[in-house]
PAZAPA-4460 file (N, C-alpha, C; in steps of 0.05 Angstrom, whole numbers, plus 32768, in hexadecimal, padded with zeros to 4 digits):
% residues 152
    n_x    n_y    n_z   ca_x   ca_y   ca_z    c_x    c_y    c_z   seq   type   mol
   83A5   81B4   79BE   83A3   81BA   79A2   83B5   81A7   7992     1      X     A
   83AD   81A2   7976   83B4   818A   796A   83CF   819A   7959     2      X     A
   83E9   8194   7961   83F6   81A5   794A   8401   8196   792F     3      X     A
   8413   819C   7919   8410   819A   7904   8422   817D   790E     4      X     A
   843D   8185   7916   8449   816D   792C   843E   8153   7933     5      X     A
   8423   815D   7945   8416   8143   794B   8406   8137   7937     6      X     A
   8400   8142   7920   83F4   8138   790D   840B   8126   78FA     7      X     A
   841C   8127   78F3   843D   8121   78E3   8443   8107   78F9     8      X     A
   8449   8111   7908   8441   80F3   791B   8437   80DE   7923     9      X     A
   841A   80E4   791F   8406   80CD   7924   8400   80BB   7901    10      X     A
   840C   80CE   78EC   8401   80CB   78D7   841E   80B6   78CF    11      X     A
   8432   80C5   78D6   844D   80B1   78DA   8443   8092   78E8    12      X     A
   8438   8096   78FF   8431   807F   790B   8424   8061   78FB    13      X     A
   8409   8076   78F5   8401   8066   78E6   8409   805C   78CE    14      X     A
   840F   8073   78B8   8428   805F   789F   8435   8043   78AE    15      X     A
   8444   804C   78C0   8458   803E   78CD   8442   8019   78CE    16      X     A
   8434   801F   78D9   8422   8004   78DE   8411   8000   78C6    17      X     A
   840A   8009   78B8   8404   8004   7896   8419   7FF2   788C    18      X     A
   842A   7FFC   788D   844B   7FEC   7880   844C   7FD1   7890    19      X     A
   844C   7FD8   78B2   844E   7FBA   78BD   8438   7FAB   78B6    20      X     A
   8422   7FBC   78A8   840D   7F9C   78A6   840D   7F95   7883    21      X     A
   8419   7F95   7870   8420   7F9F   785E   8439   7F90   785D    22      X     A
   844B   7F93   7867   8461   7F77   786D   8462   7F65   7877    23      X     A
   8445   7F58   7880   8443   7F46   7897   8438   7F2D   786B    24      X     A
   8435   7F37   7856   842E   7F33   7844   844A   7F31   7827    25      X     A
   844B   7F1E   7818   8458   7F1D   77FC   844B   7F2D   77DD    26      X     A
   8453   7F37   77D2   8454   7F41   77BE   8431   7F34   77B0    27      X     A
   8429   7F1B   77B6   8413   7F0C   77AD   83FA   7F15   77BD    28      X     A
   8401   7F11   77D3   83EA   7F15   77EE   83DF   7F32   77F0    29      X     A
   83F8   7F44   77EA   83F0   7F63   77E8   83D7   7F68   77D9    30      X     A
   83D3   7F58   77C5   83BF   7F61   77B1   83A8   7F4C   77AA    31      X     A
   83A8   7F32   77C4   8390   7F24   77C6   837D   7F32   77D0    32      X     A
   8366   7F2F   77C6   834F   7F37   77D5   833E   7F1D   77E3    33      X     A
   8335   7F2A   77F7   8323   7F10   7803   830C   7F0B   77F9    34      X     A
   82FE   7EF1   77F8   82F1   7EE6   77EB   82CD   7EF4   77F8    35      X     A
   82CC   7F10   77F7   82B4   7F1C   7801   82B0   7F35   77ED    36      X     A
   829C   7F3F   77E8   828B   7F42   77D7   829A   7F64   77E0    37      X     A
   829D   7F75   77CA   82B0   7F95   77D3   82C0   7F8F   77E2    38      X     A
   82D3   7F7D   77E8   82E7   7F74   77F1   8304   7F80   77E5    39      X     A
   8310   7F93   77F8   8330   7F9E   77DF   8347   7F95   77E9    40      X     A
   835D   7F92   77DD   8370   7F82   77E1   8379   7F9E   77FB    41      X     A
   8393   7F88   77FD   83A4   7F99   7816   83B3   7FB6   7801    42      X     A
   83B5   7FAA   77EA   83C4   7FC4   77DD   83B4   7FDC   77D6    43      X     A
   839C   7FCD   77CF   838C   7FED   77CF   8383   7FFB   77E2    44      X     A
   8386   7FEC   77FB   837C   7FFC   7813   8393   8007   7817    45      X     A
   83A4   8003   7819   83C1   801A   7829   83BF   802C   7806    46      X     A
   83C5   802D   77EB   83BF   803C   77DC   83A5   8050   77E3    47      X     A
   8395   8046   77E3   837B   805D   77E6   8385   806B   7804    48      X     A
   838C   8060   7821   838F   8073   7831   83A2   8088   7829    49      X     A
   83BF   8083   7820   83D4   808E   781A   83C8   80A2   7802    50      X     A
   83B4   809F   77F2   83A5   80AF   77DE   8399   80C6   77E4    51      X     A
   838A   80B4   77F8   8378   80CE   7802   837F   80E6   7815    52      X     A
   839C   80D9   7829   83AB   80E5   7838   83B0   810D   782A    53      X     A
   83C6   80FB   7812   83CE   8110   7802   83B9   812C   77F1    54      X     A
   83A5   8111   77E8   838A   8128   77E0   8380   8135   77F9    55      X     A
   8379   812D   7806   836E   8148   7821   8388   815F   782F    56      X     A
   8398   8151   782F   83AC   8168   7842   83BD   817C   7820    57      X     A
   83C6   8172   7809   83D2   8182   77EC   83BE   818D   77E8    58      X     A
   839C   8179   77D6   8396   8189   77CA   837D   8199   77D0    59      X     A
   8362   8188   77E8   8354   8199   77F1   8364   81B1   780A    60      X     A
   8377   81B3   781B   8378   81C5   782B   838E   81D7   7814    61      X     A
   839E   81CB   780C   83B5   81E2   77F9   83AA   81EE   77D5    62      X     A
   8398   81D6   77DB   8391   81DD   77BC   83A5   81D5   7797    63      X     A
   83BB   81C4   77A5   83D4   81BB   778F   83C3   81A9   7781    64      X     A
   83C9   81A7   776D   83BB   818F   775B   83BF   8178   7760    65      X     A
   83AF   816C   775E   83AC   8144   7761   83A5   813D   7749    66      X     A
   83B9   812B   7745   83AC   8111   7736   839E   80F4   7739    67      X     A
   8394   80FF   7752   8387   80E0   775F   836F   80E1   7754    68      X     A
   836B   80C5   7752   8351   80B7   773D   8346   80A7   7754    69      X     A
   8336   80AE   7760   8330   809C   777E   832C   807F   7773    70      X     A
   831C   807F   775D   8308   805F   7750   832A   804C   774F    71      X     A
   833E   8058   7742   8351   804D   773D   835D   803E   7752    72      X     A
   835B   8052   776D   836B   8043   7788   8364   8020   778C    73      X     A
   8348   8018   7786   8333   800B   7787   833E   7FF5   7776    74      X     A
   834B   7FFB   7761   8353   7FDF   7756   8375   7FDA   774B    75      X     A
   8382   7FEE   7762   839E   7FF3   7767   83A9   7FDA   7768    76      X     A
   83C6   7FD7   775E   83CF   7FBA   7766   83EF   7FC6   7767    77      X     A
   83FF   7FAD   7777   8418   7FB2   777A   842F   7FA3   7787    78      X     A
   8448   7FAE   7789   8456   7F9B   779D   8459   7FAA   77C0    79      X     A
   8462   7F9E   77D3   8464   7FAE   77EA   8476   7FBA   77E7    80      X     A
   848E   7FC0   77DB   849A   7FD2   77D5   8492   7FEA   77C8    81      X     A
   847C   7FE4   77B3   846A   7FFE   77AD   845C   800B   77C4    82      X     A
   8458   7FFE   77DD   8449   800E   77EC   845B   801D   77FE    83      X     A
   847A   8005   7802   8485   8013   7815   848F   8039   780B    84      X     A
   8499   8033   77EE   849A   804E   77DC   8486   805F   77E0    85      X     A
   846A   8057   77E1   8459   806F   77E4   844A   807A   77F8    86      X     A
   8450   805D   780C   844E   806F   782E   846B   807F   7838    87      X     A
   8482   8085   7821   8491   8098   7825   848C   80AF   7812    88      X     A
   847F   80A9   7807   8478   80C7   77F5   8463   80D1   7803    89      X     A
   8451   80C3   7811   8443   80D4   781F   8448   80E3   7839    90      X     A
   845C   80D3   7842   846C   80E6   7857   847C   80FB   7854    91      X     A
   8489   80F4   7842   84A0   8110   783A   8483   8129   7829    92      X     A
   8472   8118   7824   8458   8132   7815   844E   8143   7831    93      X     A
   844E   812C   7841   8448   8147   785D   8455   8156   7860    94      X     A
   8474   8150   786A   8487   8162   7874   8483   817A   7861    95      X     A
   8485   8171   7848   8486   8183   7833   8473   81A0   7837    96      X     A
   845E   8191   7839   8445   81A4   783A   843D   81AD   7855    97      X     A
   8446   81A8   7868   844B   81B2   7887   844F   81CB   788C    98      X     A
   8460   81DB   7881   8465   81F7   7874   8448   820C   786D    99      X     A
   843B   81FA   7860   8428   8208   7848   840C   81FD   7860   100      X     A
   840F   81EA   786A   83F4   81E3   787B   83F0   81F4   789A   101      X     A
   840E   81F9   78A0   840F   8201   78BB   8403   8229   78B8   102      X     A
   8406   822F   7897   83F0   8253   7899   83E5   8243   788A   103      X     A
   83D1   822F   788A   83BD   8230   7874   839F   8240   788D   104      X     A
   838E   8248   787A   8376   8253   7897   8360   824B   788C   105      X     A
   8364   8248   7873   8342   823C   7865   8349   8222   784B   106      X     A
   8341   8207   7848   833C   81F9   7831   8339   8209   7815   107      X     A
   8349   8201   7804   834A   820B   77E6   8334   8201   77D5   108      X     A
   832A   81E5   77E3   831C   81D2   77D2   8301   81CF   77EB   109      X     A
   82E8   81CD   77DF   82C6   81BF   77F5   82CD   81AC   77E3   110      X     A
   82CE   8194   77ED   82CA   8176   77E0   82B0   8170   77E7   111      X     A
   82A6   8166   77D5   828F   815F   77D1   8284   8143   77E4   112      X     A
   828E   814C   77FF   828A   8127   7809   8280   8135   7824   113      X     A
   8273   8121   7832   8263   8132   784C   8273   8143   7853   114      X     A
   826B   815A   7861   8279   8164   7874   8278   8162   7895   115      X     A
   8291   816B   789A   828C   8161   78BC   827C   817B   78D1   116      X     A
   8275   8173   78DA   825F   8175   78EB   8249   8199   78DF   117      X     A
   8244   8187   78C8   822C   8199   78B5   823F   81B3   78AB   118      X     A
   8255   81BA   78AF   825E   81D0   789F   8275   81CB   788E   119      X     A
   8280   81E5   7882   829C   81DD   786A   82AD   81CD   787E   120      X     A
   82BC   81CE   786B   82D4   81B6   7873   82E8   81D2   787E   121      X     A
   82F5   81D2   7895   830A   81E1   7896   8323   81D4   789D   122      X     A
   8340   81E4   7899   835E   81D3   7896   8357   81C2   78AE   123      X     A
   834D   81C6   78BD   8353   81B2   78DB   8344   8197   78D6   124      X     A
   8329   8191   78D1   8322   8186   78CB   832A   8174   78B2   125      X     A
   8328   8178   7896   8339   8178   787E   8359   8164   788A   126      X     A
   8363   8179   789C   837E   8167   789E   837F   814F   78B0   127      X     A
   8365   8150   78CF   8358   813B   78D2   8355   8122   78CD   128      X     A
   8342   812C   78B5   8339   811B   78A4   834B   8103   7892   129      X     A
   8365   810C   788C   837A   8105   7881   8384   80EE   788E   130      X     A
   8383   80FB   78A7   838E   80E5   78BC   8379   80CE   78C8   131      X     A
   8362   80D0   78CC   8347   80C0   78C0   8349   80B3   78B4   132      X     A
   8353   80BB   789A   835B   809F   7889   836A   8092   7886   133      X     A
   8382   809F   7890   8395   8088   788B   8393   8077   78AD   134      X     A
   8387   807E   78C5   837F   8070   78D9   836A   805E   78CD   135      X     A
   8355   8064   78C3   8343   8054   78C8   8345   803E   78AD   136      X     A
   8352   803B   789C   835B   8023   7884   8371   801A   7897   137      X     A
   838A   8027   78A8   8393   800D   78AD   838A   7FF9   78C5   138      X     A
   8377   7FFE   78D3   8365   7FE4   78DB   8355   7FD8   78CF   139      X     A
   834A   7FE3   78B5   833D   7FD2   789D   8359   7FBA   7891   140      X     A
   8369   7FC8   788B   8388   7FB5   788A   838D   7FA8   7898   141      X     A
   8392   7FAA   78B1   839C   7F9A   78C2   8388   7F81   78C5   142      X     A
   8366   7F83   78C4   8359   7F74   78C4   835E   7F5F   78A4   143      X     A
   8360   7F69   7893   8365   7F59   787B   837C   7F47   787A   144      X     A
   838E   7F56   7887   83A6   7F42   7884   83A6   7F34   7895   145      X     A
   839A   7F31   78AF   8392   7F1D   78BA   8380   7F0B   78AD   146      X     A
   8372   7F11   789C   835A   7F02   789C   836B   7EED   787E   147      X     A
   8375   7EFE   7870   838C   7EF1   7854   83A1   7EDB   7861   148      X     A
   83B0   7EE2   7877   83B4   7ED1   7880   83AE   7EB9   788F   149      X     A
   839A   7EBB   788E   8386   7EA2   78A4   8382   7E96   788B   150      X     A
   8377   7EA5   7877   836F   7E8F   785E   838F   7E81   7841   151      X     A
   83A7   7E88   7845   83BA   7E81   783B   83C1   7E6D   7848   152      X     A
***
């Protein structure tokens, strides 16, 4: 069984290698995009994971208000110091909410986006899912910043 522990961990992990690919980059490079057609810089990809992190585990499983504007992540810009700041806000937002996730028993929020395997979204899944994203953008990252650096 997956506990709240192993989830704070893996999600640690990954921040952790977001940042290393994310520093492997200068304040300029963070926010090149590659020369391909829906192509997003390195800063909006670690922004939108770190985004979406927070929206699935605060505000669909707890139900706290968000102010995330998803369209916005999309044309996010910054320095790596802005990211290193907000892959720590999203960590100390877990611990935070670790408390409140570990009795959650049902989602506050049905988001309107498929669901997994044909039914509601429940905390397990939902918090999953959180971790889904921020796994699966940083190998979209890691591929960009390779690919930014091949072309600098």
């Amino acid at each position: 069984m997956i506990t709240l522990e192993d989830f704070r961990l893996f999600c640690g992990r990954t921040i952790a290698g977001t940042l290393a690919a994310i520093d492997r980059l200068d304040d300029e490079l963070v926010n090149r995009r590659l020369g391909h057609v829906g192509a997003n810089t390195p800063f909006q990809l670690a922004t939108h994971a770190f985004s979406a992190a927070e929206w699935w585990c605060s505000h669909v499983v707890l139900g706290r208000p968000s102010s995330r504007v998803r369209d916005d992540e999309f044309v996010a810009s910054g320095t790596v110091a802005d990211l290193h700041a907000a892959a720590q806000a999203v960590l100390d937002l877990l611990d935070d909410l670790a408390p409140d996730l570990a009795v959650a028993t049902a989602t506050v929020h049905q988001p309107a986006t498929e669901q997994p395997l044909g039914q509601a979204w429940t905390v397990g899944a939902a918090v999953l899912h959180a971790y889904e994203e921020l796994a699966q953008h940083l190998g979209h990252l890691e591929i960009t910043v390779d690919m930014l650096l091949m072309e600098a």
